[in-house]
C-alpha positions in Angstrom: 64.5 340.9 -75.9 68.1 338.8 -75.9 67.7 336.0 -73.4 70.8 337.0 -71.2 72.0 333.7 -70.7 72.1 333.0 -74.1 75.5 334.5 -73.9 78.4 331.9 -73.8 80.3 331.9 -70.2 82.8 329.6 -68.2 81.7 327.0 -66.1 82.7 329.1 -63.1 80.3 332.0 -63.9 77.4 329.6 -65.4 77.8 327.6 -61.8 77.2 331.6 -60.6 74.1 332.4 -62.6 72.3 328.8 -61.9 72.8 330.2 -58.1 71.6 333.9 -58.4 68.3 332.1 -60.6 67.2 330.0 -58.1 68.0 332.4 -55.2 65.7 334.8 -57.5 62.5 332.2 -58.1 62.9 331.6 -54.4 62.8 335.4 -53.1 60.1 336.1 -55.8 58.2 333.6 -53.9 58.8 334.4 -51.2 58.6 338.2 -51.2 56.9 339.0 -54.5 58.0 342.9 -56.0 59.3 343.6 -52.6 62.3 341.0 -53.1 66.0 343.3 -53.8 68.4 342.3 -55.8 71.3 342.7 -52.6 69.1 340.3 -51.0 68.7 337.6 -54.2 72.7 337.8 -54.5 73.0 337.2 -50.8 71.2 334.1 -51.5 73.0 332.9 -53.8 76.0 333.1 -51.8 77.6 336.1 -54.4 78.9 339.7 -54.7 76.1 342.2 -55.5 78.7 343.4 -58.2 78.4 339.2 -59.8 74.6 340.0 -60.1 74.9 343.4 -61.7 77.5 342.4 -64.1 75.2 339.1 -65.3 71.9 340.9 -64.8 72.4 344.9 -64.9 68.5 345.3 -64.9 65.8 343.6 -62.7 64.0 343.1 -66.1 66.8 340.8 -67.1 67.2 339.0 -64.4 63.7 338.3 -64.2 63.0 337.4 -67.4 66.6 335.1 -67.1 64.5 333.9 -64.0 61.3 332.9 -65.9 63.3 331.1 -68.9 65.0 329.3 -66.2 62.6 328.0 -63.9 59.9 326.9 -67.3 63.1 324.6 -68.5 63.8 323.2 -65.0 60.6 322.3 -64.5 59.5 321.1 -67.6 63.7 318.7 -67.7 61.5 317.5 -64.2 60.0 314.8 -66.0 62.8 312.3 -67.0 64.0 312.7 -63.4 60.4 311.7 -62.1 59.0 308.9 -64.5 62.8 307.5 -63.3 61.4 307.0 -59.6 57.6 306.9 -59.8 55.0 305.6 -62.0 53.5 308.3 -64.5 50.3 308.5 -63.0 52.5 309.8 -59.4 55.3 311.4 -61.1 52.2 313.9 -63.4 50.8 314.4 -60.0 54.3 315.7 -58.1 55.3 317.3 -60.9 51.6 319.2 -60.7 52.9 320.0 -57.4 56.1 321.8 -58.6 54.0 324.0 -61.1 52.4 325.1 -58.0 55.9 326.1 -57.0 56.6 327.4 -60.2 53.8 329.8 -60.0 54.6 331.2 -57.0 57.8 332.7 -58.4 55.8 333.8 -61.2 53.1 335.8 -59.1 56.0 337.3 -57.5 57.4 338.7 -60.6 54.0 339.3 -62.0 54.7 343.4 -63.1 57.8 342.8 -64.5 56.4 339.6 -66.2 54.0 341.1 -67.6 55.6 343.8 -70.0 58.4 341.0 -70.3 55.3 339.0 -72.7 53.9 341.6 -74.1 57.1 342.7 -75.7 58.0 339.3 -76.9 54.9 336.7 -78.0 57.6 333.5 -78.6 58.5 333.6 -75.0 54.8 332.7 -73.8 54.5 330.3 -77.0 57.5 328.7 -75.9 56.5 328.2 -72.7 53.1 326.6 -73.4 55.4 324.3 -75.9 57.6 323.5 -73.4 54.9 322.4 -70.6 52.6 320.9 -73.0 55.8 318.6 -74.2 56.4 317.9 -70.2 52.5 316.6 -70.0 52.8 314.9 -73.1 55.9 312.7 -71.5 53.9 312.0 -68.3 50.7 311.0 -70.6 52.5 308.7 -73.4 54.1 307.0 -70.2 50.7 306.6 -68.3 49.2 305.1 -71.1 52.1 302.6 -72.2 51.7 302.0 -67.7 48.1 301.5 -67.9 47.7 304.1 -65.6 46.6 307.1 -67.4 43.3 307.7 -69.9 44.4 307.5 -73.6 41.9 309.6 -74.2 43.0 312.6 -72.8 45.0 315.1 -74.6 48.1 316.6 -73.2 46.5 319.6 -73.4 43.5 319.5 -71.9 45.3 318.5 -68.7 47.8 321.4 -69.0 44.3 323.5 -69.3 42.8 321.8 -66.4 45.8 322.3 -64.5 45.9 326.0 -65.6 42.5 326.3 -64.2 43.5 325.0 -60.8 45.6 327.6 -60.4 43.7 330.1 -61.8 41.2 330.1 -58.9 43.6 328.6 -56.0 47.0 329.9 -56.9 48.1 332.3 -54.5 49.9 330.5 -51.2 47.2 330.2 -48.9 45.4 328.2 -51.3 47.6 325.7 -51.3 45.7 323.3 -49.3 43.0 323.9 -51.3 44.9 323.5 -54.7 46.6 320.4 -53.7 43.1 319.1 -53.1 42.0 320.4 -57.3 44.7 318.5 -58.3 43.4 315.3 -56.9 40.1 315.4 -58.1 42.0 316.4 -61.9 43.9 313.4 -61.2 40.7 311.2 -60.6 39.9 312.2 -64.0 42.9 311.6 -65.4 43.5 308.3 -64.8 42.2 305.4 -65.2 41.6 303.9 -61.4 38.6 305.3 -60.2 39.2 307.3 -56.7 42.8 308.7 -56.9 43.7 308.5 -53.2 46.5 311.4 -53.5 48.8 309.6 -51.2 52.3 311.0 -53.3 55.6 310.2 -52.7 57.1 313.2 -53.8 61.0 313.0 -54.7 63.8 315.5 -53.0 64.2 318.1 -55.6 
């Protein structure tokens, strides 16, 4: 499929569509399959009729969605080495994949056919979270702070299985407490404390 917002646009409707996607990963976490599209363009502050003309299917707008939420939270990392060492920034933005996830469960059935009909958008979404670890670790290990022996992906892995047996939202006590212990292995200090300072958004 044609990622939608491939499509060249003004400013004006671009400032639109960055709206109605993060009004969408919010009401997918929120809701899940239950969240309308009346209600996502509400969000976003819009006309129902803006949505429909940017997105005329809920299979576009989600997979728009998906696309951009995996490139805003893997651009998180310049933002976050900028105010916290790598070791704290890996561990926030370990936090935000949480958050991530949450709008992707909620899109989960649409999702779904959305990959199997196209292989380079999962491929290009490992890519472009691996690359986001692999910031966090180079940093770490210039800092001192994170093992050099640790590949990039084995801590996307690690953190993959995290949310594979505590990702829903009631978990997330329990998830936030998996990411600690992955963090103890991680770095280089024994006993991560897990006291993060965790930047506005």
């Amino acid at each position: 499929m044609t990622d939608p917002s491939a499509r060249p646009v003004r400013a004006d409707a671009r400032a639109n569509e960055d709206k109605l996607l993060a009004a969408a990963a919010l009401a997918f976490a929120r809701d899940g399959a239950a969240a309308t599209l009346k209600q996502i363009a509400k969000d976003a502050g819009v006309g129902v009729g803006t949505l429909y003309r940017r997105f005329p299917t809920r299979e576009q707008l989600v997979d728009a969605t998906y696309r951009y939420e995996t490139s805003r939270l893997a651009a998180r990392t310049s933002a976050l080495l900028g105010e916290l060492p790598a070791d704290r920034a890996l561990r926030s933005w370990m936090s935000d994949v949480l958050d991530y996830l949450a709008a992707k469960h909620g899109m989960a059935d649409t999702l779904k056919s959305l990959l199997q009909s196209d292989e380079r958008l999962g491929s290009r979404t490992r890519e472009q979270l691996t690359g986001a670890v692999e910031e966090f670790r180079r940093a770490g290990v210039t800092q001192g702070v994170i093992r050099q022996d640790v590949p990039s992906r084995d801590i996307l892995t690690a953190l993959a299985g995290v949310t594979l047996v505590a990702g829903t939202s009631h978990q997330r006590e329990q998830a936030e407490r998996l990411l600690d212990l992955l963090m103890d292995g991680v770095t280089r200090s024994n006993g991560w404390r897990g006291d993060v300072e965790r930047p506005a958004p």
